[in-house]
Each structure stands twice: as C-alpha cells, then as structure tokens.
C-alpha positions, 0 to 999 in steps of 0.5 A: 413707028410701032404696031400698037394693040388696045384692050379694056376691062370694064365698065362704058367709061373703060372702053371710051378711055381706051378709045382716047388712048388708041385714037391718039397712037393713031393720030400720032402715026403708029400702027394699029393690030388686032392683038399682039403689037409691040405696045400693047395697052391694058385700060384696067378695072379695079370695082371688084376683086375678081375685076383686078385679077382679071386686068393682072392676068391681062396684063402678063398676057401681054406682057409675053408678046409686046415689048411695051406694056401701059397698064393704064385705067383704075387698077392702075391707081391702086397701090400694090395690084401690078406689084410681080407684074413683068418687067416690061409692064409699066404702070402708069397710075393715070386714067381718062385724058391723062393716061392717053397723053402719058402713054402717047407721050412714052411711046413718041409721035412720027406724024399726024396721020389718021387723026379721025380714024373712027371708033371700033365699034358701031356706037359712039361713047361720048364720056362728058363727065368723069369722077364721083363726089360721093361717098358709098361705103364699098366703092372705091371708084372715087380714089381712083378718079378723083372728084366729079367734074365735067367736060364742057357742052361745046367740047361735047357737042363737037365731039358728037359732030365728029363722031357722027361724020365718022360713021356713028348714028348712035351715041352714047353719052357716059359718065362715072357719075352721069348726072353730075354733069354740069356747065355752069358757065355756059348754063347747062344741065344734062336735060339741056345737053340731052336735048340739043345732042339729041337734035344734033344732025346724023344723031340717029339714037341717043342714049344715057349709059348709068344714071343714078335714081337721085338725078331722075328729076323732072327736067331730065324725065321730061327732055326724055320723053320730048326728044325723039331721037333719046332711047327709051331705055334707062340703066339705074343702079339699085344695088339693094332693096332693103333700107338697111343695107341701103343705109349701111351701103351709104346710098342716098335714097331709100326703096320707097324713093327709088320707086318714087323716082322712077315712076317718071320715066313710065315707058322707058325700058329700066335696067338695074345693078343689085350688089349681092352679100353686102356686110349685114345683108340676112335672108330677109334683106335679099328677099325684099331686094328680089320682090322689089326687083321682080315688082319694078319689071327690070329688065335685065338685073347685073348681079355682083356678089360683093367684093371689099376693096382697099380703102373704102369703109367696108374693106375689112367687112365681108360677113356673108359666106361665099356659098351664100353670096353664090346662092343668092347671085344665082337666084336674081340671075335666074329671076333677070332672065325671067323679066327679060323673057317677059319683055322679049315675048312682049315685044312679039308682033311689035316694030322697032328700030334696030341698031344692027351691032354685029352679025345677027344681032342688035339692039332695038331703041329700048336697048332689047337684043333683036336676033336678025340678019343685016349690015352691021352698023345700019339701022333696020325696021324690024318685025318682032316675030318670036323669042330665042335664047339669046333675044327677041327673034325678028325679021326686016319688016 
C-alpha cells in the first residue's frame, strides 16, 4: 500500500483526467493524502509556454518529497519538456484513460476497496469526448491528444448515475472539442445527450464546460433552452475579433458568424477566451477584438498573451513584443472585469439558485459568482442584495 497525492494544471478535462487517475489508486487500496505522498502524480498542461514551465517546477516540487513522480497529462507528450527533471520523475507520455492504467499499473493494486470514493470537488466533470480533428494554426492540443473521438451515451449516462449517487448535484459535461461529440450507433448527438443527462434523477445543474461557436446550432440552442435543470451559461472561445487574424489563426468562422451563432442563445450567460498578440495581430486588429468583446457583453473574457508552441504552424512566428502583448492583455482584462461588474449590479435584487462551492462563496446557475454563507456542496435560493470585489453580495432568501 502507498500514500498517494494528485495534482493538475489546467483546463476542466486536466482535473477530470486527474480525477481517473486518483479514482483508480483508490480503487486499487492506496492511500490518498492531501499532499506530499510517497507517489505523487502531476497531471500536466502544455497550451502555452508559460503552462509547461508551471507543470516543470510542479513536478521537482514533487520530486523532493515523494519517492515516485508520474508526470502524466499533455506536457507529458511533449518531446523534450521533462528532460533535467529528477531521476525519480517518470514521464509517462499518456493522457485520458490511458495515463490512469499506466500509472495504476506501475504502482500495482492491493485490493478493491473505496472504488466509489467521490470526487473532490462539489461538482462532478464528466468528460464525454476527448482529442480535436481540427487544425488551428497555435494549437498544439491535437498532437498531444490525438484525433477527436467520443465516449459512448450509456457509458456517459451511467457515469452520471454514479456521480449523482456520490453526492454530486451538478455536472459537468467536457470535453477537448465538446461539440464532436457523437454516438452514431446508438443516434445520438450532444442536443440529444443534453436532454436526457439533463433529465436524469438527482441531476440538480448541468452545464457544458467549452463549446466551439461553429457547434451552437439549432438542435443544441433549442435542447438549451428546453431542459430545465441545463445552465444558462455558455463558454465560446472567440480568441479574436478581427478576420484577419482569425483567417491567420485557421479558425473556422468569421466575426460576423460568431455573432450570427450566438444570437441563438439569447439569455444564456456567455463567457469567452481571446488570444492576445497573435502573429500580424496590429493596433487596429486589437481594437476591433475589444469593441466586439465589449459589444457581445461577455461576461468574463480569459485573456492569453500568445505563446508558440513546438509543432504547430506558427512555432517560429511571435512578432508582437512582450510589452505589447502585456498592454494589450491588460487593457481587455480591465474591460472583462467591467462587463463582469455590469452583470453583478444586474443581478441585484434578483433570485437565483446558488451552488454553494466553498465557504462563502458559489455559483448561481448562469455561472455568476455569489458571496453568501451556507453548507458546502447545497443548493441554496439566494437574495442578490449588492456587489463585492469578488461577486454578487447575496443572502439566503
């Protein structure tokens, strides 16, 4: 038996992977501690420069305290990046399912014990699809996971089951490419797998981590609206708002089909990622990125100065300057959290269901942050009554 310890960088699918991985050292009879176990696994990301230096100093972090490092996840798959990591770091080079077995099967099973051990945090991640078919020029995600391809709806569903009965009233389904999802054999699409998770017993709150704009079509925009228990909240990545750079980027849609798309999701909260400094991307491009953005009403904008990465088609390109990139990153920044204190004074003198995350604080059900007292991991109905620093200031109506 040996004391185990779990860590990610990243994105939603990071943490769920990381989640596979602890479930089955758990399953398997091993110990789990908050930190510093004698196996201590470092689930990676690798989307920008500055993400794998973070999972590099992660993993010598670990490396000082455990006798077994697994660095597993999409840094882990990139040649070169662990290099000078110590000796006791292996680097498995695997993600998804396959990095939980390699490391399950490295540190060896005593039993089957605690195999529905629930998830760490309130809600659930429920990844149904995993990989990207396409093919965006800064992105190196799809050679570090390969080509999109999906789990299958009963494996889905069932998994939701089992995360309801653990305890888990919200979840959320994700996914590298979200809206690839599909199970042909079986005849469904994600509309479909939205409607019937949404109708699942115990689901309290379903929502949809990333979706790309191309996949908000009709069916999906329609099963939105039309099951009750789904989040009126959306993340649609824009990364630009100037043709351009969006052409240069190899982005599948233009601005005015961004905003087309989006006009079918009228009431659902939208959240956004803009990549800021991409190769060509002149003074005039950003401003037209930070009127769209401010026109739309985002509500929360994640901002990345852009960062080559090894393999993809602008891995030598970088032709804004640091200073620059910095600039610009701050002035959106600056804008998102305008929109957001928008939204918050909004919401004032206003009900919603809120999903209380941790102590103080939680979400209500288009993803806004509510500051109020209540049990971790309850739903509480909820009184917007002000605006703090950090979100909409409510009490328990």
């Amino acid at each position: 038996m040996a004391t185990f310890s779990t860590r990610f960088l990243g994105c939603k699918i990071s943490f769920a992977d990381a989640q596979a991985i602890r479930e089955r050292l758990l399953g398997d009879g091993h110990v789990e501690v908050p930190e510093g176990g004698e196996v201590q696994v470092v689930n990676t990301c690798c989307v920008t420069h500055e993400a794998v230096s973070k999972s590099r100093q992660a993993a010598a972090r670990s490396a000082r305290s455990a006798r077994t490092v697994y660095v597993t996840g999409c840094a882990s798959r990139l040649d070169g990046a662990f290099d000078a990591a110590p000796a006791n770091v292996v680097v498995t080079g695997h993600v998804g399912e396959e990095a939980a077995s390699f490391v399950a099967g490295d540190v060896g099973a005593i039993g089957c014990v605690n195999a529905e051990r629930g998830l760490e945090r309130v809600r659930a991640f429920v990844k149904i699809q995993d990989g990207c078919s396409f093919s965006c020029a800064f992105c190196v995600i799809p050679l570090v996971r390969g080509a999109t391809r999906s789990r299958t709806a009963e494996a889905v569903l069932a998994e939701i089951r089992r995360r309801v009965a653990q305890g888990h009233g919200e979840i959320v389904l994700t996914g590298v490419n979200l809206g690839c999802f599909r199970d042909r054999v079986a005849g469904y699409t994600l509309a479909r797998l939205v409607r019937e998770a949404g109708s699942l017993s115990g689901v309290e709150r379903l929502r949809l981590s990333s979706i790309e704009v191309n996949h908000v079509d009709d069916e999906l925009a329609t099963a939105i609206h039309e099951t009750p228990t789904v989040s009126r909240h959306l993340h649609v990545p824009l990364q630009s708002g100037d043709d351009a750079v969006l052409r240069a980027m190899g982005r599948r849609y233009s601005v005015a089909q961004y905003e087309r798309q989006l006009e079918r999701l009228a009431g659902v909260q939208l959240t956004t990622d803009v990549i800021v400094g991409f190769p060509g991307e002149d003074e005039a491009a950003f401003e037209r990125t930070v009127q769209l953005v401010e026109r739309l009403g985002m509500a929360k904008v994640h901002v990345f100065p852009y960062s080559p990465r090894p393999g993809t088609r602008t891995a030598t390109a970088d032709t804004v300057p640091l200073e620059v990139k910095r600039e610009r990153s701050a002035r959106l920044r600056a804008l998102s959290d305008t929109l957001a204190r928008r939204r918050w004074a909004g919401r004032v003198g206003t009900l919603d269901r809120v999903l209380i995350d941790r102590p103080g604080r939680g979400y209500a059900d288009d993803y806004t942050p509510w500051l109020l007292e209540g049990a971790v991991g309850d739903f509480v109905t909820a009184l917007a009554v002000g605006v703090g620093e950090e979100g909409v200031l409510a009490v328990a109506a």
